[in-house]
C-alpha positions as CSV (number, residue, x, y, z in Angstrom):
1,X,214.2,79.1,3.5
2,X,217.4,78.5,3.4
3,X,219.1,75.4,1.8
4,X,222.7,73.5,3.3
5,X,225.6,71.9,1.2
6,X,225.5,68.4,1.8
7,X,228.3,66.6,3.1
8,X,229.2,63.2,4.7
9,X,227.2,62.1,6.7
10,X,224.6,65.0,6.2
11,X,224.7,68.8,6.1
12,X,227.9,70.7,6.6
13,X,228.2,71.1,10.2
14,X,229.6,74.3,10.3
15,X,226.7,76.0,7.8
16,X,224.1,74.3,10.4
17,X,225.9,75.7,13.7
18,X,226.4,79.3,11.9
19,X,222.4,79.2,10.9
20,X,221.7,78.2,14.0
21,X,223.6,80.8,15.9
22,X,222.1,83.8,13.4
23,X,218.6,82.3,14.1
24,X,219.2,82.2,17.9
25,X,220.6,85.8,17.7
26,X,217.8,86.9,15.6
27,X,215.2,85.3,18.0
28,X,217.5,86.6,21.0
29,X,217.3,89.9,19.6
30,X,213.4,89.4,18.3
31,X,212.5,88.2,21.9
32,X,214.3,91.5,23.2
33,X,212.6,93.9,21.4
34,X,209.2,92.2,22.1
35,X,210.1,92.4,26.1
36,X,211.1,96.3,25.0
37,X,207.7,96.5,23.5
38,X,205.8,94.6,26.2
39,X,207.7,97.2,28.4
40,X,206.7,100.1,26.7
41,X,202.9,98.8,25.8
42,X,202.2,98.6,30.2
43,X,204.0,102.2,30.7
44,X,202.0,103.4,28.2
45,X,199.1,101.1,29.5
46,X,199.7,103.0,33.0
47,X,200.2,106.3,31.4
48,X,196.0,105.9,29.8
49,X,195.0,105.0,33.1
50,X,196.6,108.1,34.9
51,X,195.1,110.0,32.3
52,X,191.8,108.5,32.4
53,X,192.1,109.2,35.7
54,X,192.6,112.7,35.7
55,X,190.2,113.0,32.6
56,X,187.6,111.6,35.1
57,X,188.4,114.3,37.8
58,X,188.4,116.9,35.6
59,X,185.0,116.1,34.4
60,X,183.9,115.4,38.1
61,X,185.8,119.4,38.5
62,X,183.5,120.9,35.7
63,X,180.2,119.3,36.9
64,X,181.0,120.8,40.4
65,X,182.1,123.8,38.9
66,X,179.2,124.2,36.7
67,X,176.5,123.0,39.8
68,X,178.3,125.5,42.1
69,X,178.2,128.5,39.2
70,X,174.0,127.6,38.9
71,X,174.1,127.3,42.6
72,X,175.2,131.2,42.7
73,X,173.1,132.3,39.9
74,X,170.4,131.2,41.5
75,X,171.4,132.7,45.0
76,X,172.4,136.4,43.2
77,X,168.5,135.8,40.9
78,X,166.8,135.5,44.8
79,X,169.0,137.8,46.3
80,X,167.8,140.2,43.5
81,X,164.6,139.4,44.0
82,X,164.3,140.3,48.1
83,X,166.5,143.3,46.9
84,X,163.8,144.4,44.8
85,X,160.8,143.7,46.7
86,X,163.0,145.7,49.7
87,X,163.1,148.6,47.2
88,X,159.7,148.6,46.4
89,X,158.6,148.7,49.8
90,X,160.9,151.0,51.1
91,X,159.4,153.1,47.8
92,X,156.2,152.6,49.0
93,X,156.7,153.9,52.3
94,X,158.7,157.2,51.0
95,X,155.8,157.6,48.6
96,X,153.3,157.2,51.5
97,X,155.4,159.8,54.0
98,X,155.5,162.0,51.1
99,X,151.9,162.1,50.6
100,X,151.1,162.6,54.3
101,X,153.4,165.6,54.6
102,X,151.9,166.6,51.1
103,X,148.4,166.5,52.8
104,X,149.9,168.0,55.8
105,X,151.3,170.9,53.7
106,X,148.4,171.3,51.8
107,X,146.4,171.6,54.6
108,X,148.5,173.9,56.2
109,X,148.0,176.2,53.3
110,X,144.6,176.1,53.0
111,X,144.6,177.4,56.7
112,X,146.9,179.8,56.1
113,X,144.6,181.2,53.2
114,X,141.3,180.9,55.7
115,X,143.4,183.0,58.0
116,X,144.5,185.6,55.7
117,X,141.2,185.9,54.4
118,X,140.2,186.3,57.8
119,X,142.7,188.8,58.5
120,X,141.8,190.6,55.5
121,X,138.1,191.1,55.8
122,X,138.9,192.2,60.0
123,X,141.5,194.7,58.3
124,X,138.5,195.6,55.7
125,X,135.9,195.8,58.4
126,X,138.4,198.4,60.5
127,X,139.4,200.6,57.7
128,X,135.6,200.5,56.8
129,X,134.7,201.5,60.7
130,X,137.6,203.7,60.5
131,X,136.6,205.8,57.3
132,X,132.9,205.9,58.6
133,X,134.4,207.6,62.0
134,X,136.0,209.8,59.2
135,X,132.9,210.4,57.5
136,X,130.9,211.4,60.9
137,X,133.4,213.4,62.2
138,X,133.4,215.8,58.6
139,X,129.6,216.0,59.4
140,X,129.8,216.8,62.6
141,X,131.9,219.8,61.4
């Protein structure tokens, strides 16, 4: 605290005015930087919300994000799925044409073998006719 010279009829005038002025200036000045302050404490109060706010749509973002990236792994896990029942019955159906034309061949073959055997024991049967004609005609000689 400060302390004043006494003089008639009190303290010095001039000491009281001069504190006075340097406390006024000091609280001048004090009040100024606390209106700075206040200032910068609500654009800085602003600045958190606008941030909040964009913290808040970001997070909205990455929950849309992360619903619409389940969304499609679910769609590509179904889509996978018909894919693969497609291939199996399109697989099926190959494997079913291929047996058919299999059995088709197969019994094509078999035919073919009846007929050759056929043909073989008619061609037998001739030579054998034939070589008994041979036979008769050296007896007849």
């Amino acid at each position: 605290m400060r302390k004043f010279n006494n003089s008639f009829p009190g303290y010095n005038k001039n000491e009281v005015n001069s504190f006075v002025k340097n406390v006024t200036t000091e609280y001048e000045s004090m009040l100024n930087n606390l209106k700075t302050r206040d200032q910068e404490i609500e654009t800085l109060k602003k600045e958190l919300e606008h941030y909040k706010s964009i913290e808040s749509t970001l997070n909205r973002a990455i929950l849309i994000a992360e619903e619409s990236s389940q969304n499609i792994k679910k769609t590509a896990f179904d889509e996978s799925k018909v894919i693969i029942e497609d291939a199996k019955r399109n697989a099926s159906r190959i494997i079913n044409n291929a047996l058919i034309k299999a059995e088709k061949v197969e019994m094509e073959a078999n035919n073919l073998k009846r007929q050759v055997a056929q043909y073989k024991r008619r061609y037998k049967n001739i030579l054998e006719e034939q070589l008994d004609q041979i036979e008769r005609l050296d007896l007849d000689n």
